[in-house]
PyMOL Python script that loads the backbone (N, CA, C, O; Angstrom):
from pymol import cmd

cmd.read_pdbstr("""\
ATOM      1  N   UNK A   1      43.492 -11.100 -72.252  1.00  0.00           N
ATOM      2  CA  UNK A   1      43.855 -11.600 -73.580  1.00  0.00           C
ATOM      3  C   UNK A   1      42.727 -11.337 -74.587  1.00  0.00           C
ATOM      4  O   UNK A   1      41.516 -11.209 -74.406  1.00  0.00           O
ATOM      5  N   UNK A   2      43.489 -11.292 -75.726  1.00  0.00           N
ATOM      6  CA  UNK A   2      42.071 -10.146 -76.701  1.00  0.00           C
ATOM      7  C   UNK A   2      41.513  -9.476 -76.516  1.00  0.00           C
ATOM      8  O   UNK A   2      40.527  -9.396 -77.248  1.00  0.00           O
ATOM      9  N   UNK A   3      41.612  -8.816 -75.800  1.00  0.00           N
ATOM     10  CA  UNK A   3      41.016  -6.861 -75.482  1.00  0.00           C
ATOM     11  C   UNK A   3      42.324  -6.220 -75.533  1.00  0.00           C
ATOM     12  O   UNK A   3      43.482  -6.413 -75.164  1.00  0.00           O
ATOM     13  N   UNK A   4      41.621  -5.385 -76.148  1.00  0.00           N
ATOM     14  CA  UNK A   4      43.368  -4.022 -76.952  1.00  0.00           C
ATOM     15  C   UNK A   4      42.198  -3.366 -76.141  1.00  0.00           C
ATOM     16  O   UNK A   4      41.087  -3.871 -75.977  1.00  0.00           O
ATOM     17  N   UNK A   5      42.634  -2.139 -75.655  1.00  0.00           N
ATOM     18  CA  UNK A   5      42.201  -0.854 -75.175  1.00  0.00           C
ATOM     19  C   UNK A   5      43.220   0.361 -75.561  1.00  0.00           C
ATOM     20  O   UNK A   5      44.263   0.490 -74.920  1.00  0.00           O
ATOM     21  N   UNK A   6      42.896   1.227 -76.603  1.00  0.00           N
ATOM     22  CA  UNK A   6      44.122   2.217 -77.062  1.00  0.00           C
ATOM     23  C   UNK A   6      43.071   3.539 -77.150  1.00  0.00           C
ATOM     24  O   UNK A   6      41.946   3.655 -77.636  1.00  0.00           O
ATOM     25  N   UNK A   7      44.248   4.771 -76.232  1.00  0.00           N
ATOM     26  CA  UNK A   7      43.404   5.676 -76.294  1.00  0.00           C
ATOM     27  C   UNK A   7      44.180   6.790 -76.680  1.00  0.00           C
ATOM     28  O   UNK A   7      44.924   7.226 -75.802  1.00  0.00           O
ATOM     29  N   UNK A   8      44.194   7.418 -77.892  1.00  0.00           N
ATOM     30  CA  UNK A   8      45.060   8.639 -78.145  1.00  0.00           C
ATOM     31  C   UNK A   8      44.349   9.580 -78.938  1.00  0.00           C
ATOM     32  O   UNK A   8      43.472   9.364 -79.774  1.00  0.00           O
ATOM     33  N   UNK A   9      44.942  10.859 -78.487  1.00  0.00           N
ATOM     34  CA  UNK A   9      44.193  12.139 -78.961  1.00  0.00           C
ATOM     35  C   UNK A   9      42.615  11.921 -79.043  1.00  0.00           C
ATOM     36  O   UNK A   9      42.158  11.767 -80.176  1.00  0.00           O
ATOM     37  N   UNK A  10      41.510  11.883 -77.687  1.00  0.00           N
ATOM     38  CA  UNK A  10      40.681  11.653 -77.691  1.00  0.00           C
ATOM     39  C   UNK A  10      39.917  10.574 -78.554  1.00  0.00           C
ATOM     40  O   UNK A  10      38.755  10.717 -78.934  1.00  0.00           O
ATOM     41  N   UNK A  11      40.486   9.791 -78.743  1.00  0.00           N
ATOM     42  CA  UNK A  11      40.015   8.686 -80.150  1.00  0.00           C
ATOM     43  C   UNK A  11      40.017   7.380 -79.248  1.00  0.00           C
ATOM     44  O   UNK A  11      41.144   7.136 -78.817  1.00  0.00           O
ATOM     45  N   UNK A  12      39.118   6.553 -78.886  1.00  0.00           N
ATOM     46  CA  UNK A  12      39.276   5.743 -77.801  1.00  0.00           C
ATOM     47  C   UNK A  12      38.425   4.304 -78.599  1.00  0.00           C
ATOM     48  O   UNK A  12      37.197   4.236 -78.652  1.00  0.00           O
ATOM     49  N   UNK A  13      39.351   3.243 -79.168  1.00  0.00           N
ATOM     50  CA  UNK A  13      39.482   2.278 -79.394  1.00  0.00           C
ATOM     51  C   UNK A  13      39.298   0.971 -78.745  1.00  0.00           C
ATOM     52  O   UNK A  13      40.355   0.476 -78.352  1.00  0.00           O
ATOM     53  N   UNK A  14      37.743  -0.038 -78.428  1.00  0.00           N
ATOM     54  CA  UNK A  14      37.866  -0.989 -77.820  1.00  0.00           C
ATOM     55  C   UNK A  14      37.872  -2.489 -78.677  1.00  0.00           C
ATOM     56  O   UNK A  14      37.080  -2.561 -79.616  1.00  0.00           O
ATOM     57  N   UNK A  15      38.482  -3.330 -78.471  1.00  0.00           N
ATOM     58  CA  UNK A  15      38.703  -4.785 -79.299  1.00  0.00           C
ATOM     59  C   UNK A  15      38.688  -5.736 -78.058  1.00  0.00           C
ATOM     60  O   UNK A  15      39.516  -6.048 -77.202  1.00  0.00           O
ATOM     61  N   UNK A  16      37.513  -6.032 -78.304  1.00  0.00           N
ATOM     62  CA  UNK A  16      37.469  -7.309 -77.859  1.00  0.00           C
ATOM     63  C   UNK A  16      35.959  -8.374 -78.502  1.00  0.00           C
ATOM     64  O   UNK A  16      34.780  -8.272 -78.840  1.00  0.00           O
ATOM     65  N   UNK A  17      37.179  -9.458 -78.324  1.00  0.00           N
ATOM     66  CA  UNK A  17      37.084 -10.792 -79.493  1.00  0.00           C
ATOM     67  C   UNK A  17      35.991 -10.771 -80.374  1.00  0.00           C
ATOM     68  O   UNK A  17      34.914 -11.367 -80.370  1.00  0.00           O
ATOM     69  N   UNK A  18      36.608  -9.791 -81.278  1.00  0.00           N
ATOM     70  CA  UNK A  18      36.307  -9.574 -82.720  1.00  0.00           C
ATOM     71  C   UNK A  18      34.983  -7.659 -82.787  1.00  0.00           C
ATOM     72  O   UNK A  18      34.533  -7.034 -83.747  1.00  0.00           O
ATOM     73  N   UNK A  19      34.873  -7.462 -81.416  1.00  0.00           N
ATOM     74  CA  UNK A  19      34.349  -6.093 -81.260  1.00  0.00           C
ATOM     75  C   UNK A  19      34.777  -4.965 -80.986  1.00  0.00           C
ATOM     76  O   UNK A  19      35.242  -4.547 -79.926  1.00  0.00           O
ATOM     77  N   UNK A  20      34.548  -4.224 -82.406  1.00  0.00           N
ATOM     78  CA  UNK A  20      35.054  -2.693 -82.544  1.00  0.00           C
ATOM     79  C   UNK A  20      34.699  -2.215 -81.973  1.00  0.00           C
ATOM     80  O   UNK A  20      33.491  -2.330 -82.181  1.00  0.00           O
ATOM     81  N   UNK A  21      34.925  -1.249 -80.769  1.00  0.00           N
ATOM     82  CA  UNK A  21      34.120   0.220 -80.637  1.00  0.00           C
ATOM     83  C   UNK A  21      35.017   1.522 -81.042  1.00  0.00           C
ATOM     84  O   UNK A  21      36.051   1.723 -80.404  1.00  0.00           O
ATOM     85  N   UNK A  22      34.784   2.066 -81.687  1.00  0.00           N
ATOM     86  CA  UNK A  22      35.762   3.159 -82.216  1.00  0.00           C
ATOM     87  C   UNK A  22      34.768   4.532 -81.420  1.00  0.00           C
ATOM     88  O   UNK A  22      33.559   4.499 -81.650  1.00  0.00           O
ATOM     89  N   UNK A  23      35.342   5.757 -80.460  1.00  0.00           N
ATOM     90  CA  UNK A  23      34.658   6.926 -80.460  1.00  0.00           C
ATOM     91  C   UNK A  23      35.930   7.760 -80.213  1.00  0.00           C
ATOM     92  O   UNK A  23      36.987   7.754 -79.582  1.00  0.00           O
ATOM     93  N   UNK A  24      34.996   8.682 -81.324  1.00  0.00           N
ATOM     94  CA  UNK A  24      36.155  10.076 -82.099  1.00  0.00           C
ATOM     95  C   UNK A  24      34.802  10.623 -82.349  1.00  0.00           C
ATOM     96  O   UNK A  24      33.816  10.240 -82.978  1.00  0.00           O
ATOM     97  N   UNK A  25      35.269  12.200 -81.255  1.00  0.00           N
ATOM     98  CA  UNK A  25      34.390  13.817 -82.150  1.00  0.00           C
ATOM     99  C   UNK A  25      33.322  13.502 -81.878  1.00  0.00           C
ATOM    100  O   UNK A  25      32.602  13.909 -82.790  1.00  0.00           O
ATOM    101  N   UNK A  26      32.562  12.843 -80.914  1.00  0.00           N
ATOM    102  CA  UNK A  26      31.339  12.612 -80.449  1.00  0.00           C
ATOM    103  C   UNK A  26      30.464  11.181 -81.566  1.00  0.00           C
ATOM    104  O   UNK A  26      29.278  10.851 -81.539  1.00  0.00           O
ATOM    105  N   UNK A  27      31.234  10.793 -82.159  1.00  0.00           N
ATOM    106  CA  UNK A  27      30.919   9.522 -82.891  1.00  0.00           C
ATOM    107  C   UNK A  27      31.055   8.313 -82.523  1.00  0.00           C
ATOM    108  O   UNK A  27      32.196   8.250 -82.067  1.00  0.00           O
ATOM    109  N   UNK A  28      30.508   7.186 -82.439  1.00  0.00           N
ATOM    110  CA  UNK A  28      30.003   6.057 -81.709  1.00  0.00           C
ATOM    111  C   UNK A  28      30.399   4.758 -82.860  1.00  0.00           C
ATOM    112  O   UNK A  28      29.504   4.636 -83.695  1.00  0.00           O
ATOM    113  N   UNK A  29      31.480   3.854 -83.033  1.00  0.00           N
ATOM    114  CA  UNK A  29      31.118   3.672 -84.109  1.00  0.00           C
ATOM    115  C   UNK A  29      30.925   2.132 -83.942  1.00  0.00           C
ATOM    116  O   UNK A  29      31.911   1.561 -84.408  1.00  0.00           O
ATOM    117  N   UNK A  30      29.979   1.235 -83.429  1.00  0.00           N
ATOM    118  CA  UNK A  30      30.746   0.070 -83.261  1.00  0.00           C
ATOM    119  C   UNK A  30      30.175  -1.601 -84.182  1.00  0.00           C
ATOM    120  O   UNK A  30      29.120  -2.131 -84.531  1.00  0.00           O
ATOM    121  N   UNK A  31      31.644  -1.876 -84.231  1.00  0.00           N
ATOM    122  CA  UNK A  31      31.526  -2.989 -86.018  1.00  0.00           C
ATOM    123  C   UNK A  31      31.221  -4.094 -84.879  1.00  0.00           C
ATOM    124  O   UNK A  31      31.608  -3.818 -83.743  1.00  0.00           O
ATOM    125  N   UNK A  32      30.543  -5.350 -85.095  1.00  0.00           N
ATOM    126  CA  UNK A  32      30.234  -6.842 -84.815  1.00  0.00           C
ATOM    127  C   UNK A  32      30.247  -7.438 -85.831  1.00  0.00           C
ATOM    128  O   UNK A  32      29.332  -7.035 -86.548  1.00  0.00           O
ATOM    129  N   UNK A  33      31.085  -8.569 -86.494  1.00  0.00           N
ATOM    130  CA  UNK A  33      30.459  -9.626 -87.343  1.00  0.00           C
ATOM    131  C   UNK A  33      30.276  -8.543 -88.772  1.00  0.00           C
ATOM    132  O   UNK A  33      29.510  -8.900 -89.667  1.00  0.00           O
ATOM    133  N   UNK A  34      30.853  -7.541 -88.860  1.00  0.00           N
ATOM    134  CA  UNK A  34      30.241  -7.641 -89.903  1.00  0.00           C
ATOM    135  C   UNK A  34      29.280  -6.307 -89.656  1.00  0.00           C
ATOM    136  O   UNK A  34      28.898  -5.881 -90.746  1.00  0.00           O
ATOM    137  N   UNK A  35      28.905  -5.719 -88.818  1.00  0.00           N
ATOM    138  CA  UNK A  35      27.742  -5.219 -88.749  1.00  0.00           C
ATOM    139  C   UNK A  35      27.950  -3.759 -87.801  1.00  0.00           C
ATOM    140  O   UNK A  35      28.413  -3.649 -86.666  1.00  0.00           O
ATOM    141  N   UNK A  36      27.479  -2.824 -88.629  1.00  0.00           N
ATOM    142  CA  UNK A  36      27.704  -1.595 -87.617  1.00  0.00           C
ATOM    143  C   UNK A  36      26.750  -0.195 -87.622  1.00  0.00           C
ATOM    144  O   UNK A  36      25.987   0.506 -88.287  1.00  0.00           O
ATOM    145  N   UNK A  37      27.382  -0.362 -86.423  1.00  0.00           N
ATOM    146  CA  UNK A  37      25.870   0.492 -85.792  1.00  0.00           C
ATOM    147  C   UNK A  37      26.784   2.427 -85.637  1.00  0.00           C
ATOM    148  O   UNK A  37      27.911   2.765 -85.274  1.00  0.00           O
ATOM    149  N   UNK A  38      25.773   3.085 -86.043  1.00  0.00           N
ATOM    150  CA  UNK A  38      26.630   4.215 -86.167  1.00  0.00           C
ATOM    151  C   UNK A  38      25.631   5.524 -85.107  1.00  0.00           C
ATOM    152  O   UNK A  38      24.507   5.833 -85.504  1.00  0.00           O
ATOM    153  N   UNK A  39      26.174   6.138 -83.876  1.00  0.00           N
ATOM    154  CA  UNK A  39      25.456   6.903 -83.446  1.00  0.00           C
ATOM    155  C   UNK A  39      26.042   8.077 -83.059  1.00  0.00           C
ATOM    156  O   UNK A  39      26.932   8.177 -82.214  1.00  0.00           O
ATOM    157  N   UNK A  40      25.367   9.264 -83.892  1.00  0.00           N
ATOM    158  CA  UNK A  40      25.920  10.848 -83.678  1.00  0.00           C
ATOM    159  C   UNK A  40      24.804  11.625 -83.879  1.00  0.00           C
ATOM    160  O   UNK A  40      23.990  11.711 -84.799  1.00  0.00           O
ATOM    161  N   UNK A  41      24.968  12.279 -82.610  1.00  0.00           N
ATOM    162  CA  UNK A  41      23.996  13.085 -82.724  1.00  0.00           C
ATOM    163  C   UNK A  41      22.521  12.982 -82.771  1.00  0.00           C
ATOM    164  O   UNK A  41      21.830  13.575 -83.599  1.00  0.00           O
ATOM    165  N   UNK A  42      22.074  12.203 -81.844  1.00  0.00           N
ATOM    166  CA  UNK A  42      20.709  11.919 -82.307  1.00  0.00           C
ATOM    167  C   UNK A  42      20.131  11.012 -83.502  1.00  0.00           C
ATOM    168  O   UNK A  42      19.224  10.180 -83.464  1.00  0.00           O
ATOM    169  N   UNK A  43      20.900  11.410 -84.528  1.00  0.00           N
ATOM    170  CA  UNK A  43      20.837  10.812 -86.136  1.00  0.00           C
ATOM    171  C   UNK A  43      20.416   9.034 -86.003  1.00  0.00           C
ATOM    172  O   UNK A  43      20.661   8.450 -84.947  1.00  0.00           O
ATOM    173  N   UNK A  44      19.965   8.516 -86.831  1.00  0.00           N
ATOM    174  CA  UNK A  44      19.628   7.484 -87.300  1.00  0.00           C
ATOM    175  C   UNK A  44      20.364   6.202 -86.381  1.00  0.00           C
ATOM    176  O   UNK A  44      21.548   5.996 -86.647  1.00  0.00           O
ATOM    177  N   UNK A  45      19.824   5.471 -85.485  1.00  0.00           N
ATOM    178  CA  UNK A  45      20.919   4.345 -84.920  1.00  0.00           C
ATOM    179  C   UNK A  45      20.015   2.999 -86.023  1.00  0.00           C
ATOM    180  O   UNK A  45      18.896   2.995 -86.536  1.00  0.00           O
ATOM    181  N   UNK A  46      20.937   2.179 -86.024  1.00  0.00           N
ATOM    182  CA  UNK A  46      20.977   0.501 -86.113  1.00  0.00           C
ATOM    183  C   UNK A  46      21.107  -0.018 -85.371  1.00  0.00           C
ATOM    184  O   UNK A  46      22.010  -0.067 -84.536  1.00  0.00           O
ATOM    185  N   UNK A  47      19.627  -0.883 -85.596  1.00  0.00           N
ATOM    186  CA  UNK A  47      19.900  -1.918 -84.737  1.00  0.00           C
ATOM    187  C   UNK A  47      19.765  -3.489 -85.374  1.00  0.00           C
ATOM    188  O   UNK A  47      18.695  -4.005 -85.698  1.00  0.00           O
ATOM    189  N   UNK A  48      21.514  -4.322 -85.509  1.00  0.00           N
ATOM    190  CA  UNK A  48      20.604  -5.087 -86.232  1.00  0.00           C
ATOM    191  C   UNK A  48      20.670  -6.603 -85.126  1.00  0.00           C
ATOM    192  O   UNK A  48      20.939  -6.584 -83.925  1.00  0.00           O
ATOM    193  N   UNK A  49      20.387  -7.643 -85.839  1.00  0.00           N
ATOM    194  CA  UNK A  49      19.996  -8.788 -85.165  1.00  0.00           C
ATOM    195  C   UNK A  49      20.370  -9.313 -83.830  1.00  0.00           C
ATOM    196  O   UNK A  49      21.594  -9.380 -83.938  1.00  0.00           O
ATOM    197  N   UNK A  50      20.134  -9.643 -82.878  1.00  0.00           N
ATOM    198  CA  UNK A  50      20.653 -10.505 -81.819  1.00  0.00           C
ATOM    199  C   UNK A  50      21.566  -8.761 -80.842  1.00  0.00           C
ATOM    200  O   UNK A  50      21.960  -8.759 -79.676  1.00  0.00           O
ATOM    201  N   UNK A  51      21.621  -7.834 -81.603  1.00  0.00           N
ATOM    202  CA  UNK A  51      21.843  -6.508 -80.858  1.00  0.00           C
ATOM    203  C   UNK A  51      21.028  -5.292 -80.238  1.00  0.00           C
ATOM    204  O   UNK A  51      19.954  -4.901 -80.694  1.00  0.00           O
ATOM    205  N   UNK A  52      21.609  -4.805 -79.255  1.00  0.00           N
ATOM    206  CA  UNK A  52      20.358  -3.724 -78.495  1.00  0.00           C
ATOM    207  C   UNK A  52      21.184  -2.690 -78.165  1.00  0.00           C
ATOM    208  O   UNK A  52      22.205  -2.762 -77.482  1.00  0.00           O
ATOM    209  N   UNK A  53      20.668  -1.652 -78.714  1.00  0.00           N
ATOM    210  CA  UNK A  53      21.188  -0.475 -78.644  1.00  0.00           C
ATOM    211  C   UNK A  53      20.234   0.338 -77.734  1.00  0.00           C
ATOM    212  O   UNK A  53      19.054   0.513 -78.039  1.00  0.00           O
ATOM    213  N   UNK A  54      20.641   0.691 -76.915  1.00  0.00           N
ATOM    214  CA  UNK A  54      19.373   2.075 -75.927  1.00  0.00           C
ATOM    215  C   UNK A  54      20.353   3.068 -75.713  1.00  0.00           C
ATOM    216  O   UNK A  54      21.572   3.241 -75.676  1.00  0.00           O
ATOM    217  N   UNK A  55      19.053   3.757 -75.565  1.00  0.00           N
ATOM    218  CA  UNK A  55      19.916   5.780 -75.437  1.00  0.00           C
ATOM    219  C   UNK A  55      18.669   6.255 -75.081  1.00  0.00           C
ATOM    220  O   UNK A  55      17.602   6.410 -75.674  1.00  0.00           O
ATOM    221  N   UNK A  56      19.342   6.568 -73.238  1.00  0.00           N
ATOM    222  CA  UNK A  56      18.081   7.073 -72.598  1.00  0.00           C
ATOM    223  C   UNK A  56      18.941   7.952 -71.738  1.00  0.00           C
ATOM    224  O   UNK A  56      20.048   7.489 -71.463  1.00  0.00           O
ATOM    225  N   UNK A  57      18.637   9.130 -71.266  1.00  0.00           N
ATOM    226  CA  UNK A  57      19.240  10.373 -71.028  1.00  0.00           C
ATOM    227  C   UNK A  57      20.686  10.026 -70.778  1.00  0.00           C
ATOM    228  O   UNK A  57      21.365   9.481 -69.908  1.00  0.00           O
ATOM    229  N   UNK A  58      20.863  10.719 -72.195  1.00  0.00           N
ATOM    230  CA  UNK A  58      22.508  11.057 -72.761  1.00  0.00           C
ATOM    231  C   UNK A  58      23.418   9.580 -72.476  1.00  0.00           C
ATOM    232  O   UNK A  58      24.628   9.492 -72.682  1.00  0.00           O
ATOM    233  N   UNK A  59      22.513   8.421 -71.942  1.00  0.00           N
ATOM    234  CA  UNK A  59      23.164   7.359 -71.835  1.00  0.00           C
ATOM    235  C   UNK A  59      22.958   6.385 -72.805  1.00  0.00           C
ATOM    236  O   UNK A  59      21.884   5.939 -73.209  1.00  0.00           O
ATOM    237  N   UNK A  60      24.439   6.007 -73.245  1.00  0.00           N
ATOM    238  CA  UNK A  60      24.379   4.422 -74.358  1.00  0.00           C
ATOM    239  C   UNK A  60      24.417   3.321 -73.691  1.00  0.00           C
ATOM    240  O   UNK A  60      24.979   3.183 -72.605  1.00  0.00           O
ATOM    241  N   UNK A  61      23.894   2.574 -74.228  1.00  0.00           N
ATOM    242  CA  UNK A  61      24.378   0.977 -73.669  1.00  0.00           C
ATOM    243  C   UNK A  61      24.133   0.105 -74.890  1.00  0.00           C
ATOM    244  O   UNK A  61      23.060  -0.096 -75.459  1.00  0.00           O
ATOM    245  N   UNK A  62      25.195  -0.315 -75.146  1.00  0.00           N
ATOM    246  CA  UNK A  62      24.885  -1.548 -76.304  1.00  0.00           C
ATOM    247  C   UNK A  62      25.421  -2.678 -75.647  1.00  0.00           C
ATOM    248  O   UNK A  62      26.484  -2.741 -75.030  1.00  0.00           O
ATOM    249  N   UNK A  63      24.367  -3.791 -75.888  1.00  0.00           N
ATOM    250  CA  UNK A  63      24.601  -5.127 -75.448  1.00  0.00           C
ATOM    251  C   UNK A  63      24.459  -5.899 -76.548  1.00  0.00           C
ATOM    252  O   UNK A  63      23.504  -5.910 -77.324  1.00  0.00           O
ATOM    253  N   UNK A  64      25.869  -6.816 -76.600  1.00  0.00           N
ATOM    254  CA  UNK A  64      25.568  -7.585 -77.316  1.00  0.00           C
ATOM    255  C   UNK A  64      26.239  -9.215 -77.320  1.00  0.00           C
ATOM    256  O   UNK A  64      27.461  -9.281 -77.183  1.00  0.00           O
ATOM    257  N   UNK A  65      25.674 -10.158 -77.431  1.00  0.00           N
ATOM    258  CA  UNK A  65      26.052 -11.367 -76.987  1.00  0.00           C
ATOM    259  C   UNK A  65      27.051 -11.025 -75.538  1.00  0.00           C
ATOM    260  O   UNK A  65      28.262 -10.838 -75.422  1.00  0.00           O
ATOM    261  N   UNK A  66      26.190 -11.041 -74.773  1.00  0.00           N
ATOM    262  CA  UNK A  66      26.345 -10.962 -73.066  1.00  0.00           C
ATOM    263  C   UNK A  66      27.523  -9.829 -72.343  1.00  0.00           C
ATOM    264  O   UNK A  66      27.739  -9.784 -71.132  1.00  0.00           O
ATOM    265  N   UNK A  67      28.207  -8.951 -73.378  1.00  0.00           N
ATOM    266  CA  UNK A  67      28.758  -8.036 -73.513  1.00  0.00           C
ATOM    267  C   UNK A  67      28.386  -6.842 -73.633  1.00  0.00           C
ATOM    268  O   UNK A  67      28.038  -6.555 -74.778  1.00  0.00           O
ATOM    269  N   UNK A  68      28.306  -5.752 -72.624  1.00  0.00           N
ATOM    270  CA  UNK A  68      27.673  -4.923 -72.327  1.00  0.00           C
ATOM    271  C   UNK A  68      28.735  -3.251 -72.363  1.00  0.00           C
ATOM    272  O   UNK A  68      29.934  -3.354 -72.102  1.00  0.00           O
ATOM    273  N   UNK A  69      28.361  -2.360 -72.575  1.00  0.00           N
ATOM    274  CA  UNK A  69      29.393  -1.283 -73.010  1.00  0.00           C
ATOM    275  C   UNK A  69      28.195   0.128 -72.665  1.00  0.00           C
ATOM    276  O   UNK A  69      27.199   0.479 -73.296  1.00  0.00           O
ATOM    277  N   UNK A  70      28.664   0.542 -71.719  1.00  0.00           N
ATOM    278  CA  UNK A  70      28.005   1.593 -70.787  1.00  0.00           C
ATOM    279  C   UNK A  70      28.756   2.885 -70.869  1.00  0.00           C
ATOM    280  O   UNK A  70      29.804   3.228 -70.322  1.00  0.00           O
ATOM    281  N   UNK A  71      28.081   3.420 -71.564  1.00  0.00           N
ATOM    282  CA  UNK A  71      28.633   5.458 -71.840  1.00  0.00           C
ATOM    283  C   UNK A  71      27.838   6.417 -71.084  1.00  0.00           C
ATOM    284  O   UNK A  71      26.738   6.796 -71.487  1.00  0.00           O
ATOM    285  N   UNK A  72      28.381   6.828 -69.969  1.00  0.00           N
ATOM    286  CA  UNK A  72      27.580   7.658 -69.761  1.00  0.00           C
ATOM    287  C   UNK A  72      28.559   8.823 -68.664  1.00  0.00           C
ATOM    288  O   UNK A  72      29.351   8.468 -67.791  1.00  0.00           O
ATOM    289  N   UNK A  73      28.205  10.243 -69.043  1.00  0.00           N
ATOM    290  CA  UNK A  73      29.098  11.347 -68.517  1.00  0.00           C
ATOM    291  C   UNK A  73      30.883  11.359 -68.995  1.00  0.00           C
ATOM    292  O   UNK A  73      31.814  11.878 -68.378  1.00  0.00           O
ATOM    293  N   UNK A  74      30.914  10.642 -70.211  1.00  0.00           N
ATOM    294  CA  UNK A  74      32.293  10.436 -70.376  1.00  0.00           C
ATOM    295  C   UNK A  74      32.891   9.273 -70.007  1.00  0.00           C
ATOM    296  O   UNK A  74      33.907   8.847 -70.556  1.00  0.00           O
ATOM    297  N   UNK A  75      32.401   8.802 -69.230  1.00  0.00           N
ATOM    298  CA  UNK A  75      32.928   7.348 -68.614  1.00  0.00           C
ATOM    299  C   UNK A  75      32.354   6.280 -69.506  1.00  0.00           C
ATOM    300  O   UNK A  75      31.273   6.234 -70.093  1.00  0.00           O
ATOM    301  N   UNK A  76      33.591   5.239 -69.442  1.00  0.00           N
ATOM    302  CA  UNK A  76      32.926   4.330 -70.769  1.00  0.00           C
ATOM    303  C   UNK A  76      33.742   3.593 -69.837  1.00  0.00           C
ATOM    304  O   UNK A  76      34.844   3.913 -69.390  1.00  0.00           O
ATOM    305  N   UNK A  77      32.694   2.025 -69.480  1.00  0.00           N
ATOM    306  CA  UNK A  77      32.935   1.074 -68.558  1.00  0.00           C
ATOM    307  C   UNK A  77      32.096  -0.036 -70.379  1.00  0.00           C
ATOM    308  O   UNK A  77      31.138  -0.038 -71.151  1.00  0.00           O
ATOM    309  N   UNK A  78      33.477  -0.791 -70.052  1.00  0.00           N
ATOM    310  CA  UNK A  78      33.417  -1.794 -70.857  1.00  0.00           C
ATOM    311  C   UNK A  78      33.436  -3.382 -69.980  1.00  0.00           C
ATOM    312  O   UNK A  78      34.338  -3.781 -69.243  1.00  0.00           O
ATOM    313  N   UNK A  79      32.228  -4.051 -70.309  1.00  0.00           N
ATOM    314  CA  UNK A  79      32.521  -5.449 -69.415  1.00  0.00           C
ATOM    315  C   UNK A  79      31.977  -6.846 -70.516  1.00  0.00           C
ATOM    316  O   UNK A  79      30.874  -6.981 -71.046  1.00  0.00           O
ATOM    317  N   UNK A  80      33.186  -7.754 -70.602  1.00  0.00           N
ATOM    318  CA  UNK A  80      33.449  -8.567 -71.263  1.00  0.00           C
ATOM    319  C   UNK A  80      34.054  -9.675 -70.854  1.00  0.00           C
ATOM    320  O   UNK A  80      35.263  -9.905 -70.864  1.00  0.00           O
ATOM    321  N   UNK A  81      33.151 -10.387 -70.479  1.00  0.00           N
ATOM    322  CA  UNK A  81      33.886 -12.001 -70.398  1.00  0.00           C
ATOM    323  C   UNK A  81      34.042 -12.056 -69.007  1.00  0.00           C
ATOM    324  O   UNK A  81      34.801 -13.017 -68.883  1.00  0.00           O
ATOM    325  N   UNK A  82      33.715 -11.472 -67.447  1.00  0.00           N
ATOM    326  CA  UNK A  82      34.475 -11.027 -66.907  1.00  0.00           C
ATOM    327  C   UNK A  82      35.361  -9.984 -66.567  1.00  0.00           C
ATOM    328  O   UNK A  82      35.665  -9.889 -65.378  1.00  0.00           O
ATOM    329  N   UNK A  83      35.889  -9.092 -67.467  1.00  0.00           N
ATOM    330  CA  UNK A  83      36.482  -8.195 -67.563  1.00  0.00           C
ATOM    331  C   UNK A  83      36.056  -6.876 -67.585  1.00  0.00           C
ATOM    332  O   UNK A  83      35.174  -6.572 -68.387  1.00  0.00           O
ATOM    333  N   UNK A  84      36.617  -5.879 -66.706  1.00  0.00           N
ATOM    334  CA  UNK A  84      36.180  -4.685 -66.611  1.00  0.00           C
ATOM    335  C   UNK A  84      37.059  -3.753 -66.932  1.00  0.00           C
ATOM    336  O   UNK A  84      38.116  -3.589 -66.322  1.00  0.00           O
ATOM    337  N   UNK A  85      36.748  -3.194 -67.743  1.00  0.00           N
ATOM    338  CA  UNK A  85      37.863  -2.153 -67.862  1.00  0.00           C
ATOM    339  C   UNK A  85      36.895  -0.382 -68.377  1.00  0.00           C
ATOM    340  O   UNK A  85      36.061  -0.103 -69.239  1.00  0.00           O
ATOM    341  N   UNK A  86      37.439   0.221 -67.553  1.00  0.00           N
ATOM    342  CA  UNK A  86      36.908   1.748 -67.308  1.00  0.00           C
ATOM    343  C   UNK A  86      37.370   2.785 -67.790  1.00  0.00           C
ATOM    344  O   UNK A  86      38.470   2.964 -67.266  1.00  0.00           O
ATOM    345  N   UNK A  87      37.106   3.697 -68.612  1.00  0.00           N
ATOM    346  CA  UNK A  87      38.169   4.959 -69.002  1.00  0.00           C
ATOM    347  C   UNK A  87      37.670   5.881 -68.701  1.00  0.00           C
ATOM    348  O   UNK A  87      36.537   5.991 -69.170  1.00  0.00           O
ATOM    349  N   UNK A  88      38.031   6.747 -68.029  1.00  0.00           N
ATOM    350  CA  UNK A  88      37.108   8.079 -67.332  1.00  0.00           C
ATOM    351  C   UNK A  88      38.224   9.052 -67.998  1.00  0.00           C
ATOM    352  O   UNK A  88      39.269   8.621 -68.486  1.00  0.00           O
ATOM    353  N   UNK A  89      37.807  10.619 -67.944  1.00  0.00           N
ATOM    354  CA  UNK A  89      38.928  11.421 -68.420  1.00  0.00           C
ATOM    355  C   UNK A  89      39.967  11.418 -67.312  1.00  0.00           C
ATOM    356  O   UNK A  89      41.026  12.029 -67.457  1.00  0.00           O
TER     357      UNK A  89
END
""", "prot")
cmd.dss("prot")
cmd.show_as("cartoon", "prot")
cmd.util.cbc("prot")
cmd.orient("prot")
């Protein structure tokens, strides 16, 4: 309950309770509260309060309020509340 997971034409959409992750075209995009962190390409990340963004070989992980979101080789393992949910190609 409250996690949408929608994945079409490579555009892969996570919601859960109240957290965006939007990735399209190698773009990272993800909203909290208000607040978003944008990562492509190397380029400029945000990081703002009470959030942690790392990127250590070709791997993301943003944690935030005990919610953790792990990218790495294509595989995007999302864990929330309990909940695991995995999207591999």
């Amino acid at each position: 309950k409250g996690k949408i997971v929608c994945i079409a034409k490579l555009k892969i959409v996570c919601i859960a309770k109240g957290k965006l992750i939007r990735i399209a075209k190698g773009k990272i995009v993800c909203i909290a509260k208000g607040k978003i962190v944008c990562i492509d390409k190397r380029k400029t990340v945000s990081i703002p309060k009470g959030k942690i963004v790392c990127i250590a070989k070709g791997k993301i992980v943003c944690i935030a309020k005990g919610k953790i979101v792990c990218i790495a080789k294509g595989n995007i393992v999302c864990i929330a509340t309990g909940m695991i949910v995995c999207i591999a190609k």
